[in-house]
C-alpha positions as a Markdown table, in Angstrom:
| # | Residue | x | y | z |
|---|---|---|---|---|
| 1 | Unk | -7.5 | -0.4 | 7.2 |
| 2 | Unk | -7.1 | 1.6 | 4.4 |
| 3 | Unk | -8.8 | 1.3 | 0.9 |
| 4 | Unk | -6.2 | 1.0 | -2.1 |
| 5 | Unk | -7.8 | 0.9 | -6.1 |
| 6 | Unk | -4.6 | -0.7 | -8.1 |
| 7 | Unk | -5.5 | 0.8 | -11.6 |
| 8 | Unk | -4.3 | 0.2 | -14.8 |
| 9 | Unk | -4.3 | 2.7 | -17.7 |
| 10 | Unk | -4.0 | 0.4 | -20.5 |
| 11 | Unk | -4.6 | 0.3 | -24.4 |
| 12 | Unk | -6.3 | -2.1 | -27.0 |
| 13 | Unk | -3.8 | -3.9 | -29.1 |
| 14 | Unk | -0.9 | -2.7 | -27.3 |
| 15 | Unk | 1.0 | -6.0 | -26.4 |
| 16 | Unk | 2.7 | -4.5 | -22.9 |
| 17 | Unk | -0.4 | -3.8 | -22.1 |
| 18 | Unk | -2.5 | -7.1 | -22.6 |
| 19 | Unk | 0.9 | -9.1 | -21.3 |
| 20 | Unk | 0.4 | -6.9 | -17.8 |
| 21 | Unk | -3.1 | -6.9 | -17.7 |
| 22 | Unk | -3.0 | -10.7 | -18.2 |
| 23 | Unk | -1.1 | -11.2 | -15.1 |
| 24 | Unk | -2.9 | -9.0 | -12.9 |
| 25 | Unk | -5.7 | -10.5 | -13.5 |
| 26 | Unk | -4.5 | -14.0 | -12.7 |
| 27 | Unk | -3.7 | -13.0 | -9.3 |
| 28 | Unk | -5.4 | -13.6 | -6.1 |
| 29 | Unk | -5.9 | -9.9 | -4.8 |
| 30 | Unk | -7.2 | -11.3 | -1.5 |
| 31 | Unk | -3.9 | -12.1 | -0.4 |
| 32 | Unk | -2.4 | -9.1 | -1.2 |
| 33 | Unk | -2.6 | -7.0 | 2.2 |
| 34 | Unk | -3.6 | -4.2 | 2.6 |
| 35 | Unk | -6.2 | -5.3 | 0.2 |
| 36 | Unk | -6.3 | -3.6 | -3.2 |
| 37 | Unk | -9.0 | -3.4 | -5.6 |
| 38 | Unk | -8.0 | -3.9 | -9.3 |
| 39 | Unk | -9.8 | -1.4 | -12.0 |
| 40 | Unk | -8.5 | -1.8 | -15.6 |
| 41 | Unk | -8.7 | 1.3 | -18.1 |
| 42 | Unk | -8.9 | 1.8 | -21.2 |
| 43 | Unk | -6.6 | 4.9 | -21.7 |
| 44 | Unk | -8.3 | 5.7 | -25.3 |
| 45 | Unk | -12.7 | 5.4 | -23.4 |
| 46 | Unk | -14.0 | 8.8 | -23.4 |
| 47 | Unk | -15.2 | 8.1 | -19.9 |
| 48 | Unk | -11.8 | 8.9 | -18.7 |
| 49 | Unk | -10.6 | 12.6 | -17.5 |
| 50 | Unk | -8.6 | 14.7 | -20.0 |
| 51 | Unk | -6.0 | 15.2 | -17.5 |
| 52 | Unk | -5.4 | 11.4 | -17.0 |
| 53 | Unk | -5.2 | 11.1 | -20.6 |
| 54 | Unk | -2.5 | 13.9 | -21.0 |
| 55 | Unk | -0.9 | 12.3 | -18.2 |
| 56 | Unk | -0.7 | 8.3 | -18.9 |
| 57 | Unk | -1.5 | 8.5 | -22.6 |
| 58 | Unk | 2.1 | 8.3 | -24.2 |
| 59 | Unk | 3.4 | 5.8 | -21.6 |
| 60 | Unk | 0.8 | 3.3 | -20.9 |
| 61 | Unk | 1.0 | 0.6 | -19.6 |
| 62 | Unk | 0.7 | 2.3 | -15.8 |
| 63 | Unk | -0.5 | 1.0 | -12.7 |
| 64 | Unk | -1.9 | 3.2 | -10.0 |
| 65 | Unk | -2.0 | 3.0 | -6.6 |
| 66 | Unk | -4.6 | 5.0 | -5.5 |
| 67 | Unk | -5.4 | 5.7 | -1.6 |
| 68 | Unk | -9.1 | 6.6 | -0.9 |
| 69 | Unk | -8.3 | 8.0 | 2.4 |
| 70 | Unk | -5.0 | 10.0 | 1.5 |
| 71 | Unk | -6.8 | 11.0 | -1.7 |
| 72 | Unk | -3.3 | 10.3 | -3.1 |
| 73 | Unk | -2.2 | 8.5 | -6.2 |
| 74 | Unk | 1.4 | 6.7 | -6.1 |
| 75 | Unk | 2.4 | 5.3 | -9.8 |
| 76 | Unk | 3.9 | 2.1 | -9.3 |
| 77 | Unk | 7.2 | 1.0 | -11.8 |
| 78 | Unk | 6.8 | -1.3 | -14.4 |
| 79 | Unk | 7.6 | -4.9 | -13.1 |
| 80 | Unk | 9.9 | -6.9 | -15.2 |
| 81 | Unk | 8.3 | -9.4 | -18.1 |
| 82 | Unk | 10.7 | -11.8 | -16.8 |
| 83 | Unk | 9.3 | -12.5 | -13.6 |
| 84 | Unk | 6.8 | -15.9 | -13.0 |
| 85 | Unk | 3.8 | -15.1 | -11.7 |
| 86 | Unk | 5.0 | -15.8 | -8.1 |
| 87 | Unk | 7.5 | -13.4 | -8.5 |
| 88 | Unk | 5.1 | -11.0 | -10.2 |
| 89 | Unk | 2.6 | -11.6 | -7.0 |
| 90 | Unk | 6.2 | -11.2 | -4.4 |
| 91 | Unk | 7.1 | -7.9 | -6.3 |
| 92 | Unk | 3.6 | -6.4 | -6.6 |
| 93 | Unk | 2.8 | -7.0 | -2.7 |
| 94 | Unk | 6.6 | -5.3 | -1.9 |
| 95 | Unk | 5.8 | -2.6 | -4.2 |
| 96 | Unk | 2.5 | -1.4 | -2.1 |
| 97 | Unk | 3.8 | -2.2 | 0.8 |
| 98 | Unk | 7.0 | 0.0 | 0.0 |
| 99 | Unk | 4.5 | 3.1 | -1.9 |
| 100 | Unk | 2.3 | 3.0 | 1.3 |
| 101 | Unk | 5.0 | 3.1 | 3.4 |
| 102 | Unk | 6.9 | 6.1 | 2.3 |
| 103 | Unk | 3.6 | 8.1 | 2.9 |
């Protein structure tokens, strides 16, 4: 089974981002299969690379699937505000299951 990091570059005081990060950490990520290991970042910490900065800094919030064994990353679209969090669980699992299938 592959390992999968779900990260999310995200900022203080930007409400997208604490709205997102909010749900995701509601949900039960043992359900989610493959399982997925959530890791929050702050896009503004210095411990982050400049390159990831450059990359994510003007349109954070962004979640990052991130295969271990591919070394790959897969950015994942921005689910809709709308959903419940059952939907947000329903979209999140067909979104992996979708980025890890078009490997």
């Amino acid at each position: 089974m592959q390992s999968l990091d779900l990260i999310l570059f995200s900022r203080n005081g930007c409400c997208l981002c604490e709205a997102l990060e909010q749900r995701l950490r509601r949900l039960s990520f043992n359900e989610i299969q493959p399982p997925v290991e959530l890791h929050i970042i702050d896009i503004d910490n210095g411990a982050i690379s400049s390159s990831e900065r450059e990359k994510y800094d003007l349109i954070v919030p962004v979640m990052l699937l991130r295969s271990r064994a591919l070394k790959k990353d897969f950015i994942l679209p921005r689910p809709s505000p709308r959903l419940n969090q059952e939907g947000f669980f329903y979209w999140l699992q067909k979104a992996i299951t979708k980025t890890i299938g078009s490997d």
